[in-house]
C-alpha angles and dihedrals in degrees: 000000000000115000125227142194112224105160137028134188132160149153117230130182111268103355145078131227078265114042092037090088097041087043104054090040087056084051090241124179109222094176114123128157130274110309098265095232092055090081138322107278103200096075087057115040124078120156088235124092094213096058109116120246097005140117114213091214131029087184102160139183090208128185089207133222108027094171098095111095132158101213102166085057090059083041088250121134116229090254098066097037086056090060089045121116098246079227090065088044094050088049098063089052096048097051096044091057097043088054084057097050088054094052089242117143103215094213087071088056091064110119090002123136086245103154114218110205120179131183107210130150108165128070095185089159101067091051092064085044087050083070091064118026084158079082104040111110131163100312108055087084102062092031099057109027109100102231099062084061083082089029100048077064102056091039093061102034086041092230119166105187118101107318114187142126120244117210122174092136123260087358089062102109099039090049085050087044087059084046097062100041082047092058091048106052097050086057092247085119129012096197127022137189117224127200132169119182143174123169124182099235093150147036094226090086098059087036085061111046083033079074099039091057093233094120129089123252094194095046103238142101094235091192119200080355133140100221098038103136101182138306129290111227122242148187137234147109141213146171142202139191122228131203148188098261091225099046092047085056095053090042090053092232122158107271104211097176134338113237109238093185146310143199151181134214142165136237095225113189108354134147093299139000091256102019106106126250113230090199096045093051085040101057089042093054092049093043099059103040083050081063107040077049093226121134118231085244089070098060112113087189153352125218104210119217076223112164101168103251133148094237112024096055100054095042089049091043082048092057089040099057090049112048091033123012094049087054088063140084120277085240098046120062124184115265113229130174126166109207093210089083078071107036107017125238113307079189097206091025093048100093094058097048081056089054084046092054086043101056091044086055086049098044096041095034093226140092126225122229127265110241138211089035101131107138104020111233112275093228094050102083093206087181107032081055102044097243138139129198105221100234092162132053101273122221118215130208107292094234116349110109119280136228126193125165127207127209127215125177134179122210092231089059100267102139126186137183135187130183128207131197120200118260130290113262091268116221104270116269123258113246101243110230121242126265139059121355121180122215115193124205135194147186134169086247147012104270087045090051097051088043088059081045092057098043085051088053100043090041088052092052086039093070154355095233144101101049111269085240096052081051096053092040086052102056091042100044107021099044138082116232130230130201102264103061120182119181120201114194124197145131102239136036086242093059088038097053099035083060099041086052091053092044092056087047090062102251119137098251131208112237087022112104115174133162133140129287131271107239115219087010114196129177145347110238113195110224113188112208122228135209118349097037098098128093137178096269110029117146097009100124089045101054084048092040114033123046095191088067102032081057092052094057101039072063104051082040094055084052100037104043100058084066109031095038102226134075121258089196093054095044095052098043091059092053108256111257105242095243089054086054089049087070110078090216089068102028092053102049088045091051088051095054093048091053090039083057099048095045089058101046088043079057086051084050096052100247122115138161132273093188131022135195133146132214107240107306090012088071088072084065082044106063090040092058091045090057093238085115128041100221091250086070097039087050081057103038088051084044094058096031094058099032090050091046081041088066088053091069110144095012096118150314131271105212109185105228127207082229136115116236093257098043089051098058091048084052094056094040087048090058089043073245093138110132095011088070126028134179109256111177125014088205097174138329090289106031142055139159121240122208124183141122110308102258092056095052088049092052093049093048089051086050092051097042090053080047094047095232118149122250135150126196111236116231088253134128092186127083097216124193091020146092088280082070084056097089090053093052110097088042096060111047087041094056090043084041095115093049119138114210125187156204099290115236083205131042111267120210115198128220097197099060094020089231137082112288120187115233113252085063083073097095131143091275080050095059086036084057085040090067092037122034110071120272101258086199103151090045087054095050094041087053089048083047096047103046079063103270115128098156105098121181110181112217116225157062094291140000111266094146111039088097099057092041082057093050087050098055083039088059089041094055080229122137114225151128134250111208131191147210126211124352135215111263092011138103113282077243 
């Protein structure tokens, strides 16, 4: 089992994930002093050595302010977060963003065998608690005891593979990076996270290697150099996620570099305790790239463990230079850099910023400059060893594959080394097509919502890579999602961002739709709309923008138009003429088409219905999509069913009444109004629609409007689901008689009923009882409730029934969402 590296995150002194690469190239020092809120300095700091209890340099690399922490995000409440080692805190972040940069959704991790390996060696934390146990609680043990650093990960990520901190020093997170490929490659794990921290939270650790003369007076890692006087300690933390190579191949995730090999050793008994073993770092050295079976003359670079010390760089340059250098051509010395000339020693995390150096050289293929070497130092025989310190920014070969070893040493005599090779040649990449993407975006609230809003922005106007599409794949498919969503649709990353950037300020966004999650979704039921859903230009971007629709309806046209004799597709790509909309023969058919059209591009989209029902003419959609009709059937069911209403024209007047179904008959019986007005559609507990001569329909409104009941009369000449359908009865189920309805593929609700129908019950008497039967529209959309769905899309130009499908989960007790399509006026989007 190959080892990859898939994600990456880290916190370095003085840099950002962006800035690091530009800054070591430039031969920054990003070395500062001790962040001035961590303690006061001035108790602790005297020039001499001999003064108790205090340190002669509080030289830093810092990574600043750690008191930031989002515990309810980590599940975590700010009281125990306050008793929380910040390392532990720093930890969670880290991982979580590394998981992202791998394209990992963590929530797939939960009950997997990923390992979690840390190399940590300071609890700083619990000495400041030490000051106060009067304030110490539960939660000070777990907070503040080294090994949960690892468990609190698995804890929260529910991981079950190995789960253990690592700690031999500044080799810690090294030793726990061989852990990790170990564990992989002898199938225990097959992905692993990595951390290795270390955070200045009190002054004990400079007091102590003040004393032990390992820090530098002059606050600097003077790497290779002659007058290098000690290291200057440093902060920082990183992680990265491991994979099987193979597995990470298959999954598509980023392959950052490929792991050849790597080893640990230990000195055993040599001169001192902490004073390093050539042969020990030399046989180490020999012994992993054997195995790895690449010959020192293959290495493109070496990242030097390099502190800066009298005594640790020659020694290391000395095994260096046998095991390696030697083994190498005359004329091609071996390249070595430490970044802690840059960035000082995070001791336990030092290690990783090496591996982090070390993936931007891959990734770059170059390798930034040491600083501060300006006389070598006179016991590192640069020459005599075949090495070369790397002053100027190095290129590297443009495409062969590249191999860069990393160094890693603990004081103790714990030494570790890893080798990466550059990544594999990747597929080429498919060229996107042009139009809309959609990015979507979450947080658990709000601020953390319009946070993620403003670093995409800022990400989008950073850079022209990666692809727009890969951006937006990525935030639909590779990311977890929190309860507060927001999409933001567009065609560029200008439009994208500008709107991003608005969004995060607060300001409502076109093109930005946000709202909160569904908890438990399930669905979606496809509800098809009926009349009064059309509009003049409905369609029309879709037809210009999306092949997928405009191909659906070319197909319900070439069905449509032999027996209507006009085209649909023409019609609707002119934009209707409102009078032409106000006749049912055109409007239906039209309507038909449209939610034919969207239900096919939803399918290219990948979303398709669980459940399906239609409100009046929409069921004909309805039982299409639910497979009960070929299209062929559907074009002549919607032909009949309009031409033969159509015939109905000035019977009589639909007025939609603020009334239950049972309050609205009393009402018409009330007024001796019965059979004159009828309910036609019981469209939820609150609502229905009234249909009757005109007359009727006048006296009742005059009745409601004295009561001070809501109704509004609907543009219609027709009284639909009512008597006035009886005189078109024998003509229509004679011209559908012939139809062959069948088994359904998705459940089909009848509004008619208000309950499921199979399909084959959807014959020409069923589509007669369909015009004039009421429309049992609440009953359809409680069953669909009811059977578990609570994800409603309904399917045409414009909402007319979102309402009523809300009134129907209301009356349920049941939480949802009714989503729509187009709307009247808007964009097709």
């Amino acid at each position: 089992h190959r080892v990859a590296v898939v994600g990456i995150a880290f916190r370095l002194p003085g840099a950002t994930r962006e800035s690091l690469w530009p800054s070591l190239l430039e031969g920054r020092n990003l070395v500062t002093t001790v962040d001035p809120a961590r303690w006061a300095k001035e108790p602790y700091y005297h020039p001499r050595k001999s003064e108790p209890g205090t340190s002669y340099s509080f030289a830093a690399g810092t990574i600043g302010d750690i008191s930031g922490f989002d515990a309810s995000f980590f599940g975590i409440s700010p009281r125990e977060a306050a008793q929380m080692d910040p390392q532990q805190r720093l930890l969670l972040e880290l991982s979580w963003e590394a998981l992202e940069a791998a394209a990992v959704k963590p929530s797939t991790l939960r009950g997997s065998d990923c390992g979690v390996f840390v190399g940590l060696s300071t609890v700083d934390y619990s000495y400041g608690l030490a000051y106060d146990l009067a304030s110490m609680d539960a939660s000070s043990a777990t907070g503040n005891t080294a090994s949960i650093a690892a468990n609190r990960l698995s804890y929260f990520y529910d991981l079950h593979g190995p789960s253990m901190v690592v700690d031999t020093a500044c080799s810690s997170s090294l030793v726990a990076f061989h852990q990790a490929c170990q564990s992989i490659a002898i199938g225990e794990t097959r992905q692993a996270l990595v951390g290795g921290i270390s955070l200045h939270l009190h002054p004990y650790g400079f007091i102590a290697f003040s004393k032990a003369s390992m820090l530098s007076k002059r606050g600097a890692c003077r790497v290779f150099d002659a007058s290098g006087d000690g290291y200057v300690r440093s902060e920082g933390a990183g992680v990265l996620v491991l994979k099987d190579l193979d597995r990470a191949v298959a999954d598509g995730n980023p392959i950052l570099a490929v792991v050849a090999a790597s080893g640990v050793n230990t000195a055993g008994r040599s001169s001192s305790l902490t004073v390093p073993s050539v042969d020990a770092q030399a046989a180490l050295l020999s012994d992993v790239y054997e195995r790895a079976g690449i010959d020192p003359s293959e290495i493109d670079y070496l990242e030097a463990h390099g502190t800066g010390t009298v005594v640790g760089d020659p020694i290391e340059t000395r095994a260096l230079g046998i095991a390696l250098g030697r083994l190498r051509p005359r004329h091609q010395p071996l390249p070595i850099g430490s970044v802690k000339s840059n960035v000082g020693h995070l001791e336990a995390a030092s290690g990783m910023a090496g591996l982090v150096k070390a993936l931007h050289c891959l990734k770059h293929r170059a390798v930034p400059p040491t600083i501060h070497l300006d006389s070598p130092n006179p016991n590192i025989h640069f020459d005599e060893w075949n090495l070369k310190p790397v002053l100027e920014p190095l290129t590297l070969h443009p495409y062969k594959k590249l191999v860069v070893g990393v160094n890693s040493f603990g004081f103790g005599g714990a030494n570790a080394h890893v080798i990466l090779e550059s990544t594999p040649t990747s597929p080429k990449a498919v060229e996107a097509p042009a139009g809309e993407v959609a990015l979507m975006l979450s947080g658990h609230d709000d601020a953390a919502l319009r946070d993620v809003a403003a670093s995409y922005a800022n990400f989008l106007q950073a850079s022209e890579q990666p692809a727009l599409h890969d951006i937006a794949y990525t935030t639909v498919h590779c990311r977890d999602w929190h309860q507060l969503r927001a999409m933001v649709v567009g065609t560029d990353r200008a439009s994208i961002a500008g709107a991003l950037a608005q969004f995060a300020k607060g300001h409502n966004t076109p093109g930005v739709v946000s709202g909160r999650a569904l908890p438990n979704a399930s669905g979606p039921a496809f509800v098809y709309s009926g009349n009064g859903a059309q509009w003049p230009a409905m369609g029309r971007a879709l037809l210009a923008g999306e092949p997928v629709f405009r191909a659906a309806v070319q197909s319900v046209d070439a069905l449509f138009r032999p027996l209507g004799g006009y085209s649909i597709l023409e019609m609707l790509e002119q934009e209707v003429p409102a009078d032409q909309l106000d006749r049912t023969e055109i409007a239906q058919p039209l309507l038909f088409a449209v939610q034919v059209g969207l239900t096919e591009l939803l399918r290219h989209w990948g979303i398709q219905p669980t459940r399906v029902t239609g409100h009046s003419v929409g069921e004909v959609a309805a039982a299409w999509a639910s497979g009960a009709l070929t299209l062929d059937d559907a074009a002549r069911v919607i032909y009949h069913r309009s031409r033969y209403q159509g015939e109905t024209k000035g019977a009589g007047a639909m007025t939609a009444v603020g009334l239950a179904e049972d309050a609205a008959r009393r009402q018409i019986e009330a007024l001796g109004l019965k059979g004159e007005v009828n309910v036609a559609c019981i469209n939820s507990t609150r609502n229905v629609t009234l249909a009757g001569t005109r007359a009727g329909i006048e006296a009742l409104e005059a009745e409601l409007t004295q009561r001070k009941v809501f109704h509004r009369r609907l543009d219609l000449d027709y009284a639909f689901h009512s008597p006035a359908m009886d005189p078109v009865r024998d003509g229509l189920v004679s011209a559908l008689r012939g139809l062959t309805p069948r088994a359904t593929r998705v459940a089909f609700h009848s509004a008619v009923t208000g309950s499921p129908a199979a399909g084959n019950q959807l014959d020409a008497t069923y589509w007669w009882s369909n015009i004039r039967e009421p429309v049992r529209f609440q009953a359809a959309i409680r069953g669909i409730a009811e059977s578990g769905v609570n994800v409603f899309i309904e399917i045409g130009p414009h909402p007319i029934l979102k309402n009523y499908i809300n009134d129907g989960l209301r009356a349920a007790s049941i939480e949802g969402r009714a989503l729509v399509t187009l709307q009247r006026s808007a964009s097709d989007r």
